[in-house]
N, C-alpha and C positions, 0 to 999 in steps of 0.2 A: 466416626462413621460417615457426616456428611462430607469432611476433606477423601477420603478414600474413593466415596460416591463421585466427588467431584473431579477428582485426578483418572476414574478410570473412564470418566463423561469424556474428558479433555482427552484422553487418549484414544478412545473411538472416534471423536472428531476428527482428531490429528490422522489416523488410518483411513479418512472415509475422504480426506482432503489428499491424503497422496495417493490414494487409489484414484479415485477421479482425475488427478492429473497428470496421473500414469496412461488413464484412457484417453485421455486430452491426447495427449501426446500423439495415438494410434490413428485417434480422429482425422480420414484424410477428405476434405471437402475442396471442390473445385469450381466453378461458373462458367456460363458459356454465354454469348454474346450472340443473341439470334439475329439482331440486326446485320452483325458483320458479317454471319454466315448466309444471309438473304442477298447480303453483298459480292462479296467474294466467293464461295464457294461455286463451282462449276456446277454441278446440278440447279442451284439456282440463276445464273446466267443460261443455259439451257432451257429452264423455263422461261425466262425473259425473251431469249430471244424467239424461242417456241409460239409465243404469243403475241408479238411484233409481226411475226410473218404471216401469222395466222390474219392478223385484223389490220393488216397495213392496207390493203387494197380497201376496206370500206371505211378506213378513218381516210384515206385518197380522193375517194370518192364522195366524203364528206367534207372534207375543207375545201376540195371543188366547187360542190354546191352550194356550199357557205360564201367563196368568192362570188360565184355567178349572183345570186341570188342581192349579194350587197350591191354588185355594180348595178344589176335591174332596179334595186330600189335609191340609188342615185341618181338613175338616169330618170326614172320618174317626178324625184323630188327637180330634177331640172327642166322637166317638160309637163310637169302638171301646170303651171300657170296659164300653158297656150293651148292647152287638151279643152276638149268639149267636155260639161259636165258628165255628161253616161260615158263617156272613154276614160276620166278620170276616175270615176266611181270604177267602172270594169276594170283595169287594171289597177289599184286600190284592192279590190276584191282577190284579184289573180295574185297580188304579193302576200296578202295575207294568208292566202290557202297555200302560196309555195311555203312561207316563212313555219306555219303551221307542219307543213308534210318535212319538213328540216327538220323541225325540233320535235316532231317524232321518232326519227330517221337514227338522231343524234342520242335519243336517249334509250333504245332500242340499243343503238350501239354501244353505250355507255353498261348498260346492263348485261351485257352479252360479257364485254370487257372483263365485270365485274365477277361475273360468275367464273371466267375461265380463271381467270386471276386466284382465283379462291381456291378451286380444284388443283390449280400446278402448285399454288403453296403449300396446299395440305399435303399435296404429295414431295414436297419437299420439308414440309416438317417431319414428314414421318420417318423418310430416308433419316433427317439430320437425331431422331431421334432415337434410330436407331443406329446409328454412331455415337450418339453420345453415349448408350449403355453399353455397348463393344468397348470406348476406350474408359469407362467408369469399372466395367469388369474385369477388362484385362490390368487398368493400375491400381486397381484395389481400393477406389475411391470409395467413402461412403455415403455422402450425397452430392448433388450437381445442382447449381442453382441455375436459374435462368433469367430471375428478375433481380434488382440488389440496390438498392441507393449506392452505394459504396462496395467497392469488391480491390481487395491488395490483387493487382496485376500481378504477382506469385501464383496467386489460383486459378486466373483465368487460362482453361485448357480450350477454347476456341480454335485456336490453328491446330491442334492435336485433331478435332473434329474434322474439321474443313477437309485435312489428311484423307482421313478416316471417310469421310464421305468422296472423296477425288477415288480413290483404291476402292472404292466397293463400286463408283460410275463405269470405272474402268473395267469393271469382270465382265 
């Protein structure tokens, strides 16, 4: 009884092992590479350059101020030794409040940067995400990863996306 038990134990094993790797087989998984398509893909080059033109006149007008502001405070550190102490203290004061009104200016700008930055990518993750399940459903994939220690460049369907998101920029 228990060899019968045991031969028919080993044979449901044996059927539950070739089933599973019958489904193995079916299993079709793929990866996408967000970094490259933050690269390359045209939607996000359009938001790149979308936001270059958008804040190039006030980071302009910020490395301007940034220059002026250095030479004023060289030319001080050159003629404070023959300045009068109240014109020394005044201009002293006057760098400090410019220096002060810059790196408000700068970090005002830095945040603005940041926010937009945020918005053109989200709208560029979404575009890319919704490419990746156009070409996940159109080749029958059943999952897509996006993070991976390790990924067989076999799986990676990244330029399939890229595609996919260049043809749907294009409608």
């Amino acid at each position: 009884m228990n060899t019968l038990r045991q031969k028919l134990s080993m044979a449901l094993l044996a059927a539950a092992c070739v089933t599973s790797m019958a489904q193995a087989q079916e299993f079709k998984m793929g990866f996408v590479n967000t970094e490259r398509i933050f690269r390359e893909a045209a939607t996000a080059k359009q938001a790149q350059a979308k936001l270059e033109q958008e804040f190039s006149r006030r980071e302009k007008e910020l490395v301007e101020t940034g220059n002026s502001l250095k030479l004023a405070s060289e030319k001080f550190e050159r003629e404070a030794p023959t300045l009068a102490e109240s014109q020394r203290t005044t201009r002293q004061k006057q760098l400090i409040e410019q220096d002060r009104e810059f790196q408000r200016k700068r970090r005002e700008f830095q945040e603005d940067l940041n926010a937009r930055k945020n918005e053109e990518q989200q709208i560029v993750v979404e575009r890319a995400n919704r490419a990746v399940k156009q070409v996940a459903e159109s080749e029958k994939y059943d999952v897509i990863f996006q993070e991976a220690v390790y990924i067989n460049p076999k799986h990676d369907i990244t330029e399939k996306v890229i595609k996919a998101l260049t043809a749907s920029a294009a409608k």
